[in-house]
C-alpha positions as CSV (number, residue, x, y, z in Angstrom):
1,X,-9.3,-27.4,-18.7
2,X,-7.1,-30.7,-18.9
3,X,-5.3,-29.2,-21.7
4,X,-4.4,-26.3,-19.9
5,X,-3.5,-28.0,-16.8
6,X,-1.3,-30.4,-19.0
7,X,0.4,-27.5,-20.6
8,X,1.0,-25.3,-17.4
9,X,2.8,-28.6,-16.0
10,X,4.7,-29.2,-18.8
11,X,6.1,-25.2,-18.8
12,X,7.2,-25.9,-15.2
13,X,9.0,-29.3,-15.3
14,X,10.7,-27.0,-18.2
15,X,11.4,-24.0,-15.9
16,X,12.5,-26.1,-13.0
17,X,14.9,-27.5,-15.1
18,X,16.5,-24.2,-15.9
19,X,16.6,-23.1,-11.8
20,X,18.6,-26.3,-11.8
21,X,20.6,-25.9,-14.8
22,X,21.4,-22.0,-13.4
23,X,21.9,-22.8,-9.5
24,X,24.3,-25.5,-11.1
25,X,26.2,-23.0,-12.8
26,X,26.6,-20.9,-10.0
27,X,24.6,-17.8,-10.7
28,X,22.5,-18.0,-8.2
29,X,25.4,-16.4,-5.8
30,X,24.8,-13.2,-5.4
31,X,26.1,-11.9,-2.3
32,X,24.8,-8.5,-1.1
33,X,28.1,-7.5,-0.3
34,X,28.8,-6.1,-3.3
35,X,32.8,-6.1,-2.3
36,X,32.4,-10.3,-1.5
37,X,36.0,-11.3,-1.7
38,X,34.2,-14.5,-3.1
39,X,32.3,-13.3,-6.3
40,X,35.2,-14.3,-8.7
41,X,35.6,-17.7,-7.0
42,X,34.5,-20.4,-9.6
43,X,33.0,-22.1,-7.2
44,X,31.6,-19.7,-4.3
45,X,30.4,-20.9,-1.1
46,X,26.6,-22.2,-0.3
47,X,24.7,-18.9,-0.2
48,X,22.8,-17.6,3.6
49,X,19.2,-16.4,3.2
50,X,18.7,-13.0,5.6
51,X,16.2,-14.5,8.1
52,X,14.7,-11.1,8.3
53,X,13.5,-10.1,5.3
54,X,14.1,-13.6,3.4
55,X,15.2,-11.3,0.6
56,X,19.1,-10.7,1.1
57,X,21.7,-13.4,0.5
58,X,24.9,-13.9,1.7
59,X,28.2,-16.1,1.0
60,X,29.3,-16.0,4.7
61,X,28.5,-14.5,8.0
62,X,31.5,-12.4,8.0
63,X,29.6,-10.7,4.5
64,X,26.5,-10.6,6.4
65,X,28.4,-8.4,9.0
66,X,30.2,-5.9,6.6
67,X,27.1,-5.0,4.9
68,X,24.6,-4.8,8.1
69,X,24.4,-1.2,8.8
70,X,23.6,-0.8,4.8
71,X,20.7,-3.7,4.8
72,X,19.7,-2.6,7.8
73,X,17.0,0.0,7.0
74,X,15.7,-2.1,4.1
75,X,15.1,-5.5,6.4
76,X,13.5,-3.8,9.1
77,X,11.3,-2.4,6.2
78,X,10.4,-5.4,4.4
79,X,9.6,-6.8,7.7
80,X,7.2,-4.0,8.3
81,X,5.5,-4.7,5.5
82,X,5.2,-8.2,5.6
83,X,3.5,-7.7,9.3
84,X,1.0,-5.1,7.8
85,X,-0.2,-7.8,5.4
86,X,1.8,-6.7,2.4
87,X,4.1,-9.4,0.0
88,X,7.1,-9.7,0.3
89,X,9.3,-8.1,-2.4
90,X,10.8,-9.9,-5.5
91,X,14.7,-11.0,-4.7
92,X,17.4,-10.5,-6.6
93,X,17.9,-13.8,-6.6
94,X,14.2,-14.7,-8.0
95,X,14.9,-11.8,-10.3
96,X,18.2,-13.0,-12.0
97,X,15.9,-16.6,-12.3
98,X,13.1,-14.4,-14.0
99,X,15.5,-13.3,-15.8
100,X,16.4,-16.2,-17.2
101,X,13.7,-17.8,-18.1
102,X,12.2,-15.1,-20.1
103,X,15.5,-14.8,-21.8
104,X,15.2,-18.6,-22.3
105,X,12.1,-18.1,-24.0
106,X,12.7,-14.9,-26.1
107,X,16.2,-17.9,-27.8
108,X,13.1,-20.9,-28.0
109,X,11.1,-18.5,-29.9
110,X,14.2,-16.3,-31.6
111,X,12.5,-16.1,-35.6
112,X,9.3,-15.0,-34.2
113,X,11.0,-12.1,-32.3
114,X,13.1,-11.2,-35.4
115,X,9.8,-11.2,-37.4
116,X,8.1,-8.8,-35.0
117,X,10.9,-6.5,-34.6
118,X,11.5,-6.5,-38.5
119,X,7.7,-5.4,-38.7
120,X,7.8,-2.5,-35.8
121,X,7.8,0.4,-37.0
122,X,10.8,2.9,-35.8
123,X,9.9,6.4,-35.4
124,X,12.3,9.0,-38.1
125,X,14.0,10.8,-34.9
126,X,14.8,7.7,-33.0
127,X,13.4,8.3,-29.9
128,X,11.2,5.0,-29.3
129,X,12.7,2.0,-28.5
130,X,11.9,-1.6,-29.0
131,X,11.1,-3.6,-26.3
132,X,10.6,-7.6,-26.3
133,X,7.4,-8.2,-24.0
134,X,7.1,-11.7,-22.1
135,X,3.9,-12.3,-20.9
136,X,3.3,-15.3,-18.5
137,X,0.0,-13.6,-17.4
138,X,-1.6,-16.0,-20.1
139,X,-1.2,-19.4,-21.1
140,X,0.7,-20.1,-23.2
141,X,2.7,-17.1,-22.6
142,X,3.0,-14.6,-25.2
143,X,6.2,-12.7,-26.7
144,X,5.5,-9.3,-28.2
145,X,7.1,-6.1,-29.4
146,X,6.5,-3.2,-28.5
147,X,7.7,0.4,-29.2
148,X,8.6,3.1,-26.0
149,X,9.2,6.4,-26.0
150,X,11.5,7.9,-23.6
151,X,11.1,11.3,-23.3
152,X,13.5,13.5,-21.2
153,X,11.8,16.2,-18.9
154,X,14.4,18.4,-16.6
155,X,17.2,16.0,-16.6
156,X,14.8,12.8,-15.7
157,X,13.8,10.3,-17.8
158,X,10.1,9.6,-18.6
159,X,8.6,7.0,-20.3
């Protein structure tokens, strides 16, 4: 158990290093207005957190404003659910972190993912796909390959 507990510790300290290393680099702004007149600024403004929903983030009140009757509907939502006992959903800010770190950990672990894709088998009329699979459900996390097939059924996609 100490082992485990050691080694769970010792992934964090890692991963909190990274939120630091990408909220210094500035992508962690992601304004919802997706026409912020501050997304190309090299360095953007602190970023608001929605106090509704806790999942929307802004660069300014004035973004907060533009973008209101579009968030609306979605805020009031989350906040329904989170009354009726239900988790809140994933941010896009959490996401792009997510993100990150599993992409972090498909470069640490780069020949092993080479090896597995190498060894995948592709189907003869390319309609499965590769897909690198981070799993954080165990410890330590796994990295596998797996093949998809995307099959396309009245102009929808199915997988």
């Amino acid at each position: 158990m100490r082992e485990t507990w050691e080694s769970f510790k010792e992934v964090l300290e890692d991963h909190w290093c990274w939120r630091d290393i990408v909220a210094t680099k500035g992508e962690f702004h992601e304004c919802a207005n997706i026409k912020c007149p501050n997304a190309i600024d090299e360095l953007p403004p602190p970023v608001r957190q929605c106090q509704g929903c806790l999942n929307a983030f802004y660069c300014s009140r004035d973004c907060q404003r533009k973008v209101w009757h579009i968030h609306k509907k979605d805020c009031q939502k989350i906040q329904q659910e989170q009354r009726e006992g239900f988790s809140s959903q994933i941010s896009h800010r959490d996401l792009h972190f997510i993100r990150f770190v599993a992409m972090q950990d498909i470069e640490d672990s780069a020949d092993d993912v080479r090896d597995a894709m190498a060894k995948s088998v592709s189907s003869i009329n390319n309609d499965w796909f590769k897909v690198v699979v981070v799993d954080y459900t165990t410890a330590p996390r796994s990295i596998t390959v797996t093949l998809i097939i995307i099959i396309f059924i009245d102009g929808g996609t199915e997988f």
